[in-house]
C-alpha positions as CSV (number, residue, x, y, z in Angstrom):
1,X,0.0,0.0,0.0
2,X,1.3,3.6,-0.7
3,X,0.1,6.3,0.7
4,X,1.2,9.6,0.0
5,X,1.0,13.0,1.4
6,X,0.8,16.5,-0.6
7,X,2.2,19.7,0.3
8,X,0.9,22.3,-2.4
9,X,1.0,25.7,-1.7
10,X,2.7,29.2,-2.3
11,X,4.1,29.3,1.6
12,X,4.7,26.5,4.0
13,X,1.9,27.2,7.1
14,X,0.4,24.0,6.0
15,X,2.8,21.3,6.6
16,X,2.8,21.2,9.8
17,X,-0.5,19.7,10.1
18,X,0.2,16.9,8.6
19,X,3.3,15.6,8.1
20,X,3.7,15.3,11.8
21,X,1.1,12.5,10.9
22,X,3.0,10.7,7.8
23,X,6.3,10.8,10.7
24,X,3.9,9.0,13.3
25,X,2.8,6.3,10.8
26,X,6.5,5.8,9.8
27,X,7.5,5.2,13.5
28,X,4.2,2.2,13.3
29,X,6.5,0.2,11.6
30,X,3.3,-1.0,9.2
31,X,4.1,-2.6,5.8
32,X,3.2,0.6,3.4
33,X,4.7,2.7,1.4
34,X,4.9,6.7,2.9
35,X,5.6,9.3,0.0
36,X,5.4,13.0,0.8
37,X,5.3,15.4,-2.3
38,X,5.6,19.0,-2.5
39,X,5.6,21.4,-5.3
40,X,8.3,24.1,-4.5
41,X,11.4,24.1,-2.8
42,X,10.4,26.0,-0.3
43,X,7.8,23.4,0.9
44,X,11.1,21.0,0.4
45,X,12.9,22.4,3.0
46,X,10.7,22.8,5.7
47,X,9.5,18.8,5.4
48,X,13.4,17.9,5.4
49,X,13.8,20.6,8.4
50,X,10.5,19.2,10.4
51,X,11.4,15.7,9.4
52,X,14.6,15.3,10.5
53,X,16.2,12.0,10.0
54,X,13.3,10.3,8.5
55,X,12.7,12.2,5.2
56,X,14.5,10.0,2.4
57,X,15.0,6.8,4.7
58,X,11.6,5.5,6.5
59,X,10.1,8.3,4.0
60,X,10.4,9.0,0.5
61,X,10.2,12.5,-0.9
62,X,9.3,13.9,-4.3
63,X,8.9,17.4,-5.7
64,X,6.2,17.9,-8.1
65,X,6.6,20.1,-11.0
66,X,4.8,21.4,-14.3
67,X,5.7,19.4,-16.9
68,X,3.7,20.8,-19.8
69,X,4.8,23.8,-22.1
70,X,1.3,24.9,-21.8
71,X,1.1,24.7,-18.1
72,X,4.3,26.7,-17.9
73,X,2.8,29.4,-20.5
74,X,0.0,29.6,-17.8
75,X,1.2,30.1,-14.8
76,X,4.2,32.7,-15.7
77,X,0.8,34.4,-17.3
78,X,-1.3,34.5,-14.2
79,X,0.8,33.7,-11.5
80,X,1.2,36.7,-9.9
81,X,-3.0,37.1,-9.4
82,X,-3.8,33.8,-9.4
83,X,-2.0,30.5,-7.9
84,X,-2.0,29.0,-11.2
85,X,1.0,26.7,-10.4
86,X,-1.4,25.1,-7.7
87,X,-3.8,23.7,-9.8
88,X,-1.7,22.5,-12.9
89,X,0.5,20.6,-10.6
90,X,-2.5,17.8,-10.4
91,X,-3.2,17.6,-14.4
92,X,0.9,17.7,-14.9
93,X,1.6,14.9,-12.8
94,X,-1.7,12.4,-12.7
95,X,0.6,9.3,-13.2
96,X,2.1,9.9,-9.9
97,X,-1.4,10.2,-8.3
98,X,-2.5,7.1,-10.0
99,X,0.0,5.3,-8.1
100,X,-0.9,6.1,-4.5
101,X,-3.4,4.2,-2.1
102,X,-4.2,7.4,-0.2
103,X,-3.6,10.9,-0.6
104,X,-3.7,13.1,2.7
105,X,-3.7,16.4,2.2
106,X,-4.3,19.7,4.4
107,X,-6.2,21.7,2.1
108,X,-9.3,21.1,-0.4
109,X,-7.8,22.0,-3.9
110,X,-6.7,18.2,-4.3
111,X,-9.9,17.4,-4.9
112,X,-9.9,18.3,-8.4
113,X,-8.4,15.1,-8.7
114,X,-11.7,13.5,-8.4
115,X,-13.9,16.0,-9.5
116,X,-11.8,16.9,-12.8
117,X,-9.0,14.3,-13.2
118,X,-11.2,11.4,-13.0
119,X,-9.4,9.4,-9.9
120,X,-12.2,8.5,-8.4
121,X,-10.6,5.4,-6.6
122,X,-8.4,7.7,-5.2
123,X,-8.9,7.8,-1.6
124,X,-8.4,11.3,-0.3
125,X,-8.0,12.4,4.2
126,X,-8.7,15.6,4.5
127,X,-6.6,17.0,8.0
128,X,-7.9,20.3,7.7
129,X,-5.2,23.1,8.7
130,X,-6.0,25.3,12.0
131,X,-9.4,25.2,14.1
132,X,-10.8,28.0,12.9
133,X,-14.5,28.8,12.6
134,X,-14.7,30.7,9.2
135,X,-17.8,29.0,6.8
136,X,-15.3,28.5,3.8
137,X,-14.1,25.4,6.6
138,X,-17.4,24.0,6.4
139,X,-18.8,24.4,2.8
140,X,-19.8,21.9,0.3
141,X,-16.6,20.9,-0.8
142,X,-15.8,20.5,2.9
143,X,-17.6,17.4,2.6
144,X,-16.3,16.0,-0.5
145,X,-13.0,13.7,1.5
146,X,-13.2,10.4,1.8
147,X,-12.2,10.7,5.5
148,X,-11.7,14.1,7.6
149,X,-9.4,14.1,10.7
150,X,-10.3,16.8,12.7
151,X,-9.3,18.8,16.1
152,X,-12.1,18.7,18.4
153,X,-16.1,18.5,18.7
154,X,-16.5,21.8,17.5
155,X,-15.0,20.9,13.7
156,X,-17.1,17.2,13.9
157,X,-20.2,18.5,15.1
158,X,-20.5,21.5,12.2
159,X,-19.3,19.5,9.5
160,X,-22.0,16.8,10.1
161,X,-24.8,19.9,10.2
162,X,-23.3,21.9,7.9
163,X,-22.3,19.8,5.3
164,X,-23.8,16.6,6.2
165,X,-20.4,15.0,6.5
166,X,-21.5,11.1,7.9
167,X,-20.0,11.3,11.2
168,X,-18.2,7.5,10.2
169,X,-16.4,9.1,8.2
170,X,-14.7,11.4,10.9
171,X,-11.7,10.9,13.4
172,X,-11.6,13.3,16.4
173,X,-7.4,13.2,16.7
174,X,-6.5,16.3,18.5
175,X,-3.9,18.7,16.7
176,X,-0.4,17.4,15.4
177,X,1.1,20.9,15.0
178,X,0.7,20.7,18.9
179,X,2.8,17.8,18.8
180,X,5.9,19.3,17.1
181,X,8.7,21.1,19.6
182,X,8.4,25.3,20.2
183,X,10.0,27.4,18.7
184,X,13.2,28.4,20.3
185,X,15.2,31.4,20.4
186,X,13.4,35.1,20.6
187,X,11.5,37.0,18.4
188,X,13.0,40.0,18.3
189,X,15.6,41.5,20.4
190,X,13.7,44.5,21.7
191,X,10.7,42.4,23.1
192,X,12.1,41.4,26.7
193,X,12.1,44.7,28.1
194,X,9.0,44.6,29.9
195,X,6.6,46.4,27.7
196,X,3.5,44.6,26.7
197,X,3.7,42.4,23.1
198,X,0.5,42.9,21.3
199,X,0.7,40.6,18.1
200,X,-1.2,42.0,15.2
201,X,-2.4,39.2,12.8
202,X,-4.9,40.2,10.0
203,X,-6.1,37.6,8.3
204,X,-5.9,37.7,4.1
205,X,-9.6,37.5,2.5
206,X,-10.5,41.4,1.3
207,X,-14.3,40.5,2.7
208,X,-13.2,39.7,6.2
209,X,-9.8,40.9,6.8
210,X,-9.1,44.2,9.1
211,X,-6.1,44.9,7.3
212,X,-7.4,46.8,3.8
213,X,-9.9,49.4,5.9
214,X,-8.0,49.9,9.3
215,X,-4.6,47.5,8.7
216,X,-2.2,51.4,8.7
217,X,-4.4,52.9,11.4
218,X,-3.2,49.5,13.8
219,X,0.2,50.1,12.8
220,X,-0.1,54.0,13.4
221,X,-1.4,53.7,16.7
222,X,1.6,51.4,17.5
223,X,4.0,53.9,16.1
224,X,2.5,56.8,18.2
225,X,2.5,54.5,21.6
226,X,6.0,53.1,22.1
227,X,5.0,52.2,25.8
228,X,3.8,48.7,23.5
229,X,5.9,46.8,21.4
230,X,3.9,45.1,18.2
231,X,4.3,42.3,15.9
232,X,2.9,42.3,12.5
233,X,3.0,39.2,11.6
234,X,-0.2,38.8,9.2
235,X,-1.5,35.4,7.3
236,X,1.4,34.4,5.6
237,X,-0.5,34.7,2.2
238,X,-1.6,38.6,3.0
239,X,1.9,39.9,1.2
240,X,2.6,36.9,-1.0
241,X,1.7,38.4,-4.3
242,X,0.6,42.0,-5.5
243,X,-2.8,41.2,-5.7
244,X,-4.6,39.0,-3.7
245,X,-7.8,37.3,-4.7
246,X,-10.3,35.2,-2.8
247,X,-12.4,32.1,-4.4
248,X,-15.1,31.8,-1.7
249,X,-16.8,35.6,-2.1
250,X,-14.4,36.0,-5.8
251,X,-12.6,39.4,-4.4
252,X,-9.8,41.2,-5.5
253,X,-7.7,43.3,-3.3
254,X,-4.1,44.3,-3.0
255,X,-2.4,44.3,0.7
256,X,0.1,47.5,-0.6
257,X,4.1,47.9,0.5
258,X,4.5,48.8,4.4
259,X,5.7,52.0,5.0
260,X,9.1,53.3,6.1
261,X,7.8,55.2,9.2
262,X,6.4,51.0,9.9
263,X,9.9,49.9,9.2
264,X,11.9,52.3,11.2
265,X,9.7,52.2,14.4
266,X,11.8,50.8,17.2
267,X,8.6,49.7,18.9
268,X,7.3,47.2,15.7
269,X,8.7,44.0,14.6
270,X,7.3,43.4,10.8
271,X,7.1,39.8,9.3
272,X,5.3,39.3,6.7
273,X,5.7,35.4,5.9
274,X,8.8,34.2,8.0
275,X,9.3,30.9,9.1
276,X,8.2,32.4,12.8
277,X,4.8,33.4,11.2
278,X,4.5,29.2,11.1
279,X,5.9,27.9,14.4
280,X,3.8,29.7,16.7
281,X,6.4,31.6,17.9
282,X,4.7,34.8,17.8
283,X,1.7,33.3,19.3
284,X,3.5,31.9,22.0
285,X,5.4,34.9,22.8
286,X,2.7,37.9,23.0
287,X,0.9,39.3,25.8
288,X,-2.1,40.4,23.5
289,X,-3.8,39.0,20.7
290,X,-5.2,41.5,18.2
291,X,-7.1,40.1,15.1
292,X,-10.0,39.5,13.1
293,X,-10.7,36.2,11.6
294,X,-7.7,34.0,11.4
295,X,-7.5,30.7,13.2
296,X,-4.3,31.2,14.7
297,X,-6.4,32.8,18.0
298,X,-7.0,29.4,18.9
299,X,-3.2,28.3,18.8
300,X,-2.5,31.2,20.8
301,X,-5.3,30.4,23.4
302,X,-2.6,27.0,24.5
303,X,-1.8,29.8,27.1
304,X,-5.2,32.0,27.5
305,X,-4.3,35.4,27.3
306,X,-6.2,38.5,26.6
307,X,-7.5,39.4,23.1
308,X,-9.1,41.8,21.1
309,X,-10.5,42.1,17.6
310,X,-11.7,44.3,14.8
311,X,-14.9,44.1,13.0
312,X,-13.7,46.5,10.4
313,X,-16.6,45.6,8.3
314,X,-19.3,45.8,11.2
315,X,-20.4,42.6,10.6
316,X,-23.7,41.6,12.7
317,X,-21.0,38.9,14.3
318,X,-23.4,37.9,17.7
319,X,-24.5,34.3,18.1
320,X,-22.6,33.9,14.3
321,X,-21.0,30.4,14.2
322,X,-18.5,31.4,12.2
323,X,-17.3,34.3,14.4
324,X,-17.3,32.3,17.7
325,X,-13.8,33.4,18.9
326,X,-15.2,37.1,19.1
327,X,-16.2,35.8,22.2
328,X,-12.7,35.3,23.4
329,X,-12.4,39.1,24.3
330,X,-13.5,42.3,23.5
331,X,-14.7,43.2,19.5
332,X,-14.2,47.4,18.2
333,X,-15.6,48.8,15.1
334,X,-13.2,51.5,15.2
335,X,-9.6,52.1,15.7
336,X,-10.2,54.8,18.0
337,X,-11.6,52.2,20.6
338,X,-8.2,50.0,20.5
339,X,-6.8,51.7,23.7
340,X,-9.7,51.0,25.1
341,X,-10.7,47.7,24.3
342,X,-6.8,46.8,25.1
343,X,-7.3,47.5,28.7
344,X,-10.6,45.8,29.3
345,X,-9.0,42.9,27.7
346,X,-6.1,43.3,30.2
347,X,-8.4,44.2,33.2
348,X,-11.2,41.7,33.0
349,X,-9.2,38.6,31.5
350,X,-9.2,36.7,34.8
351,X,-12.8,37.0,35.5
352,X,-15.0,37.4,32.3
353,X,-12.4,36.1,29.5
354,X,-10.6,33.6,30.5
355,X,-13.5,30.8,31.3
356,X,-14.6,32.1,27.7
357,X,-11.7,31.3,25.8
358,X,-11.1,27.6,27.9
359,X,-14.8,26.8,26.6
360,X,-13.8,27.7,23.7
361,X,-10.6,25.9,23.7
362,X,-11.8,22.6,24.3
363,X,-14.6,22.8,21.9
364,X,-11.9,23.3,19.3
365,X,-9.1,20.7,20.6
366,X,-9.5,17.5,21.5
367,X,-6.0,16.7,23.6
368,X,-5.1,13.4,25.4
369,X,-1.8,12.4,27.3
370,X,-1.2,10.3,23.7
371,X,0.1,13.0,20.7
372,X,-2.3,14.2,18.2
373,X,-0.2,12.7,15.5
374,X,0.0,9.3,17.1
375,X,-4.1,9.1,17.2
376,X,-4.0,10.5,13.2
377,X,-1.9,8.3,12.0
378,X,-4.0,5.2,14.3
379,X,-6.8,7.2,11.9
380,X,-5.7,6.7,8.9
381,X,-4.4,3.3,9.1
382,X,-7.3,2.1,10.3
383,X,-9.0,3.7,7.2
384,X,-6.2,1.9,5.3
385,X,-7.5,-1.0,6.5
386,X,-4.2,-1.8,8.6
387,X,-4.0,-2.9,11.8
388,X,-2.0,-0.2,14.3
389,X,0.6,-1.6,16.3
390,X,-0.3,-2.1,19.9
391,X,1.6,-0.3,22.7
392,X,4.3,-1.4,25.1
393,X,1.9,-2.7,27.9
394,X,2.5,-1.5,31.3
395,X,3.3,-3.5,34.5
396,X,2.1,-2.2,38.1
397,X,4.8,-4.1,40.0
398,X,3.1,-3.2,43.4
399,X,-0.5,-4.8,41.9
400,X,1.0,-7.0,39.5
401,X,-1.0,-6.1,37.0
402,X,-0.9,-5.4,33.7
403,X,-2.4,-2.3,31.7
404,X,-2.6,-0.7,28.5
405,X,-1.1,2.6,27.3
406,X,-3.2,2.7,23.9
């Protein structure tokens, strides 16, 4: 059996969903194949960095290309609108599709592969990427895997309303990029000297995204209150291209060039698509959390902290699935009521916010003493078929008896 895992995409936020997963099943021991593929060198380097030893010995990788003249024609056409590159990867390079088991992927363009390449014996895991609670996560095509692997209740219990997902179909496994070790080292060197680190992380979709109306009045207010220090450190996708268009509402928008005044301000740190923007390092490292829609509020709620965030386009938000973390914290129309908002955050965390975001927390993760990646990759072998290795059993010398770790 050979089951392969795709990494397709313009930045590398993704992989560390999943191939945490394809590392556990290689540790199983099982008799399968592993294959990971990825379609850029960039994606190269960060599975051979996360993987360690394992990459090219207990698994194989491969980097996906464009093959076809026409395909090439296309993309240095449209790529710098469009992500034309990740879409003719599939058509360019079916034959190595054909030969895989399973595909488990971390995003839902692969299934083009069924629905316009024909493989429909191709078995496809969907393992999501974040736990966010935006609709495009739970829309038709949401429902189109074969098998989803998901964080927590909260994911499981909308995709089987939502998108009438059968819940068979549907492993609760916690959340590998949990598993993986934090990042190390700090962030920047002016962030230790006991001002408050508010982290500023706009997400990139033009219709939801605080960043085109009130993005430069954030950073302005930053730049005329030094007693805070800020990271910018926005979707890594925001500042990838000059223009930046969105499928699910079809919006055009362009995120600009940051200013020098941004760039010179002792007080900011600016990263517009680092490796840090992946590893939860700013997350893990700020005092405030300052956004809009983006799922990585829940990977910075691991520590609950205080938070704000900016409805910039005064959305009626209240009792809104799809805007549940607004509940984390306190939610401003206008830029004016950041200082505000900031210290309410600050002042009430303990006693209004923080039994907010825990709820919230455990709706969207599902963690056990045994790693996320170890119950994914139990997952999908037993959608394989396979049979997962049993633990080392444990002895209670005092009892004499003998118990189970799995």
């Amino acid at each position: 059996m050979r089951i392969g895992f795709l990494f397709n995409h313009d930045q590398i936020h993704q992989v560390a969903h999943s191939l945490p997963i394809a590392l556990a099943l290689a540790r199983g021991g099982l008799d399968f194949e592993i294959v990971v593929a990825t379609t850029n060198r960039r994606l190269t380097d960060e599975v051979i960095r996360l993987g360690g030893g394992r990459i090219g010995h207990d698994v194989r990788l491969v980097e996906l290309g464009l093959t076809r003249r026409a395909s090439k024609l296309l993309a240095a056409a449209t790529e710098t609108m469009l992500p034309a590159t990740k879409l003719l990867v599939y058509g360019d390079n079916l034959d190595f599709f054909r030969s895989l088991d399973i595909l488990v992927v971390a995003e839902k363009t692969s299934l083009i592969l069924k629905t316009r390449h024909g493989l429909r014996d191709l078995r496809i895991v969907h393992t999501r990427h974040g736990a966010g609670d935006r609709a495009i996560g739970f829309d038709k095509a949401s429902a189109g895997f074969d098998h989803v692997l998901v964080s927590g209740r909260k994911i499981r219990d909308r995709l089987i309303h939502e998108t009438g997902l059968d819940p068979a179909r549907i492993s609760i496994v916690g959340y590998p990029k949990f598993d993986l070790p934090p990042a190390r080292g700090t962030t920047h060197p002016l962030l230790d000297d006991g001002r408050p680190v508010v982290l500023y992380n706009p997400h990139v979709s033009p219709h939801l995204s605080s960043w085109y109306q009130v993005g430069r009045r954030i950073l302005d207010w930053f730049v005329e209150h030094d007693d805070h220090h800020l990271i910018f450190a926005p979707h890594v996708m925001l500042f990838e291209r000059p223009f930046v268009a969105t499928i699910d509402k079809l919006r055009l928008d362009r995120a600009g060039r940051i200013e020098e005044r941004y760039l010179r301000a002792p007080n900011i740190h600016i990263d517009l698509g680092s490796r840090l923007s992946t590893t939860m390092a700013y997350t893990q490292r700020a005092d405030l959390y300052l956004g809009d829609v983006s799922s990585q509020v829940y990977e910075f709620l691991l520590k609950p902290r205080p938070c704000a965030f900016l409805n910039s386009h005064r959305f009626a938000w209240r009792g809104d699935p799809n805007f549940a973390h607004w509940c984390a914290g306190p939610v401003i129309e206008d830029v004016g009521g950041l200082d505000a908002a900031m210290a309410r955050s600050r002042h009430e965390h303990e006693a209004v916010w923080r039994p907010i975001q825990e709820v919230l927390f455990s709706q969207s993760f599902d963690l056990t003493e045994q790693p996320s990646a170890e119950r994914a990759a139990r997952a999908v072998a037993r959608f394989a078929g396979l049979a997962w290795p049993a633990p080392p059993a444990v002895f209670d010398d005092a009892a004499l008896t003998r118990t189970g770790t799995y």
